[in-house]
N, C-alpha and C positions, 0 to 999 in steps of 0.2 A: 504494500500500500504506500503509495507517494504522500510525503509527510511535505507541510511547508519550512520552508527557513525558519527560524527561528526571528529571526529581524523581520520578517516578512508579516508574521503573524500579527493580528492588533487584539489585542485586551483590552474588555470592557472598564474604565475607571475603577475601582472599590469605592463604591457611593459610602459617606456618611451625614447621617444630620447634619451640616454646620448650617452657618451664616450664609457661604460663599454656594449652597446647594439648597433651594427654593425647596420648599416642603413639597410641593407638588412633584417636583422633578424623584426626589427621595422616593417618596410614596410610591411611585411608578415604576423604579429600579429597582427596589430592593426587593430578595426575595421575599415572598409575603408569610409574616412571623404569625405567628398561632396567638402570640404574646399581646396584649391590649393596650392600645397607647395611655399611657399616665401624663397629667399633667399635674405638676408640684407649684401652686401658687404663692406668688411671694407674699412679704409680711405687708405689703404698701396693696395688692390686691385686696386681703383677705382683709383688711383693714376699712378699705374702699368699697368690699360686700363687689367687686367688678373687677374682670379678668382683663388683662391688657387687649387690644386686640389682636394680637399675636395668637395668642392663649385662646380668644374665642375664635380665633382661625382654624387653629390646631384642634380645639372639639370638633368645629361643624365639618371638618375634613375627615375625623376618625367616623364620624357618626355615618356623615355619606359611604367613606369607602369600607370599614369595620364594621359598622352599626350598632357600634359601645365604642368609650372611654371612658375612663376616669379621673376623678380629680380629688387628687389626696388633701388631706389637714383641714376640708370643706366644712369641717362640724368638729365646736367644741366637744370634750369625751364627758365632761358632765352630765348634761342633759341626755346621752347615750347609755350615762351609767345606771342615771336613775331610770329610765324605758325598762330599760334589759333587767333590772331586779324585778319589775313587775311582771312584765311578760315571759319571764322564767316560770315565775309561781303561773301564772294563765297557762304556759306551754302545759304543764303539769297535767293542770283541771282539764283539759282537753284532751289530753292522752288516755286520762283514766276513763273515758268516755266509748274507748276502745271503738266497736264497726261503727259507732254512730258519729267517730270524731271526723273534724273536718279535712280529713287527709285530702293531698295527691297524688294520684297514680302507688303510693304504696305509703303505709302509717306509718314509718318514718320522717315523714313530709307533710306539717301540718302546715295547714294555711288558717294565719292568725291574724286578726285583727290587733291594733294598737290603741288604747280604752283613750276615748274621745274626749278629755275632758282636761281641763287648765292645769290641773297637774303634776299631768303628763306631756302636755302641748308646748315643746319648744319650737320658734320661729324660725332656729338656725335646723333643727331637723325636717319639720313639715312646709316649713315657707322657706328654703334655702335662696340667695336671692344668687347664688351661681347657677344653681341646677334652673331658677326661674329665667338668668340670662340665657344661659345655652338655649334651653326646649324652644322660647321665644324670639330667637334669632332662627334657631333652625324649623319654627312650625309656622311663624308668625307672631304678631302682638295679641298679647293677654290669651295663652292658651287654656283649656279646661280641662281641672284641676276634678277629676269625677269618681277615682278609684283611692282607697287605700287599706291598704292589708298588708300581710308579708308571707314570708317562708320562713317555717323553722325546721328545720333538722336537729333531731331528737338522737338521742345520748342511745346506743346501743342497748339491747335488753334480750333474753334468753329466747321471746321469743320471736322479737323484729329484731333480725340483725341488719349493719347497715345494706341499705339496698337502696338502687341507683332511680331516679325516674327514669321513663324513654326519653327520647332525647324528641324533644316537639316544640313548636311553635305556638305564643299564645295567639295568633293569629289565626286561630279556628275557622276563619267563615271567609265567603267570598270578601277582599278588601282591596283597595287602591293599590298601586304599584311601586308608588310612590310615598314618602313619609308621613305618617298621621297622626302617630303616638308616639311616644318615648317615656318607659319606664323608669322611676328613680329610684335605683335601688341604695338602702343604706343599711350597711351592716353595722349592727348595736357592737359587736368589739371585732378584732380581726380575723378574717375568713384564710383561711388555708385550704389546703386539700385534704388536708386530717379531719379538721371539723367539718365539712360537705360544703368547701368554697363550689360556686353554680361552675357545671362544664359549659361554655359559649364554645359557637362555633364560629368562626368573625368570617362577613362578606355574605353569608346567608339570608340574610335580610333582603338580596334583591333577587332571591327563587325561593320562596316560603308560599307558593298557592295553595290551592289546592289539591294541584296536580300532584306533588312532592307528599301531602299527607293521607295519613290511615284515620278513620275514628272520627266520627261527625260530631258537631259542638251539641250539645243538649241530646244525643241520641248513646253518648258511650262519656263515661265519666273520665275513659282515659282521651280523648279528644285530641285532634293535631299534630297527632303521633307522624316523624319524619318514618318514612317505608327505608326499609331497610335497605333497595337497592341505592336510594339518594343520599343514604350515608357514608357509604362505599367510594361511592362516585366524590363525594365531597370531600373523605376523608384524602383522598389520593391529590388532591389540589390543595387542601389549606387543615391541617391538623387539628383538633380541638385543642382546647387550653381550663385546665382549672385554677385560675390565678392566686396568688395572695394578693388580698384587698386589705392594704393596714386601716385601723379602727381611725373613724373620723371622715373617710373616705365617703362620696358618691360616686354609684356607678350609673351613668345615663345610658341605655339600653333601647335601641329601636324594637317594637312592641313582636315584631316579625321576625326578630333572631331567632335559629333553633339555640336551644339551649336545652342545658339535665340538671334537676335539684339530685345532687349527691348526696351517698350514706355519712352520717356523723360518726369516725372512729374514736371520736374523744368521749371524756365522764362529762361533757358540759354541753348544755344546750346551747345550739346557734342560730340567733335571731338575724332577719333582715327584712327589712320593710320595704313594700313594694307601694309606690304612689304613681301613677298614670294622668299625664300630661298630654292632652288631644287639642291635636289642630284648633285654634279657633272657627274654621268652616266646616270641618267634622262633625256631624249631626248623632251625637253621642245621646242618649236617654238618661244614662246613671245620672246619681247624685250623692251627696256625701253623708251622712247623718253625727252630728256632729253635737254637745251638750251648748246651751244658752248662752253659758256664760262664755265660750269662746267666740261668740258671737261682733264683738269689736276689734279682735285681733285679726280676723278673718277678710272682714269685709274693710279694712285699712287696707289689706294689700290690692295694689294696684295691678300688681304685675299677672296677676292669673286670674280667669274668670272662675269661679269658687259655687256649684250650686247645691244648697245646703239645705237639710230638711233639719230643724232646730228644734231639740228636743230637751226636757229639766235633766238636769245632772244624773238626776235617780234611773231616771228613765234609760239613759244611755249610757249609765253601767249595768244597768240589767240587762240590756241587748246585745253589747258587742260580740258577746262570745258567743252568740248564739243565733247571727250570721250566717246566712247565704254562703255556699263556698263554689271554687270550682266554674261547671258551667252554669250554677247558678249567677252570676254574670254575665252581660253581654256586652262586650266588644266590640259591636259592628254600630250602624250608624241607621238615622234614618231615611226613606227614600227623600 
């Protein structure tokens, strides 16, 4: 076999991030990492409650071509700490409720609500005013604000050991093609792959139809299951990843990623809170149910359209845990 010269031959550059190499041009070169882009804001940002625009350049690029990033140190760990001692005890009550709790795809995987009421309501968790720049640069002004719950993965037991979900789409139903949600995911302390950090599969967000899933929304509880030949075909192009997400962290997540809640190898329950940010022209039905008295902190914010069925304190700790789960929800939009 005839080989060229050596002087004759040309080699590609080895691209890296700088100054002198345009993010786009990077993005485009490199081979494409499983790994999620992080962004680390400074202390004049995080101060500012506003990303440079560099920074929100770097989201709206990871979201369009990834469809997730992250932005670390986004959330004091205070108000994280105190969430997460409540919602451990909740994790509990929920569990011991066994076939009737509000698992996903297997009871290791509960989906829990976050008790709606002053508190527990911090601005810098449920009204983040970065994760509010992102969504609203990348969806439009004043997006809505209509879901919130989370996943927990549950601490191993004799006789749920951990075990994986399928790997699917919350995107169950016929949807647009383009952007319309974005999930904010906040993990109450840091996600690993020990504790059941979620496995993403990054760039799936722009082949998440129908055609690609198994399991119809409100007909099968396991819903928008990816077919196993499209995982194959995917895994061969761009590898999954299950990241460490350090505590403080958001992770913004296009609503159409495949993704898998993983099993918890740890003694300790791991919370993370899922909030859904829709298009402003997105013809969403949900609504929030939220207690009275958070009623002014709510309706201050400018940044997202928020609609809220307003109920007495009492009333909205007797109900959260006792919540709709699953396809109880609907995601799609009206005609």
């Amino acid at each position: 076999m005839y080989r060229f010269p050596l002087h004759i031959v040309r080699r590609a550059p080895r691209l890296t991030p700088t100054l002198q190499t345009p993010i786009k041009q990077y993005y485009h070169d490199r081979k494409q990492s499983s790994h999620p882009h992080t962004i680390k804001p400074s202390k004049t940002e995080l101060s500012n409650k506003q990303l440079t625009p560099q920074n929100l350049e770097t989201a709206i690029h990871s979201l369009f071509h990834d469809g997730l990033v992250i932005v670390e140190n986004a959330i004091p760990h205070d108000p994280l700490d105190q969430l997460n001692a409540k919602m451990i005890q909740d994790a509990y009550t929920l569990q011991a409720r066994n076939e009737n709790s509000p698992y996903n795809y297997n009871p290791g995987n509960i989906q829990q609500d976050p008790p709606p009421t002053r508190e527990y309501f911090s601005k810098d968790i449920f009204l983040n005013p970065l994760a509010i720049q992102i969504t609203s640069t990348a969806l439009g002004p004043r997006p809505k604000w209509t879901f919130c719950s989370g996943n927990t993965a549950m601490p191993p037991t004799s006789t749920c050991p951990p075990t994986s979900q399928p790997v699917h789409t919350d995107a169950d139903f016929d949807h647009p093609s383009h952007p319309f949600a974005y999930v904010i995911n906040v993990p109450l302390v840091t996600m690993t792959p020990e504790n059941g950090s979620t496995e993403i599969w990054l760039g799936t967000h722009a082949d998440s139809g129908l055609h690609v899933q198994e399991g119809a929304h409100g007909a099968d509880r396991a819903s928008g299951r990816i077919k196993v030949q499209e995982l194959e075909k995917r895994r061969a192009v761009r590898m999954p990843c299950q990241p460490v997400v350090p505590k403080g962290s958001l992770v913004i997540r296009d609503l159409r990623l495949w993704h898998a809640g993983m099993g918890n190898w740890t003694g300790n329950v791991r919370v993370m809170l899922a909030m859904i940010h829709f298009a402003p022209w997105y013809r969403n039905r949900m609504r929030l149910e939220l207690a009275e008295e958070l009623r002014p902190m709510v309706e201050r914010e400018t940044g997202l359209e928020i609609p809220v069925d307003w109920v007495f304190e009492e009333e909205a700790l007797a109900r959260y845990l006792n919540r709709g789960f699953g396809n109880e929800y609907d995601f799609s939009q009206e005609p």
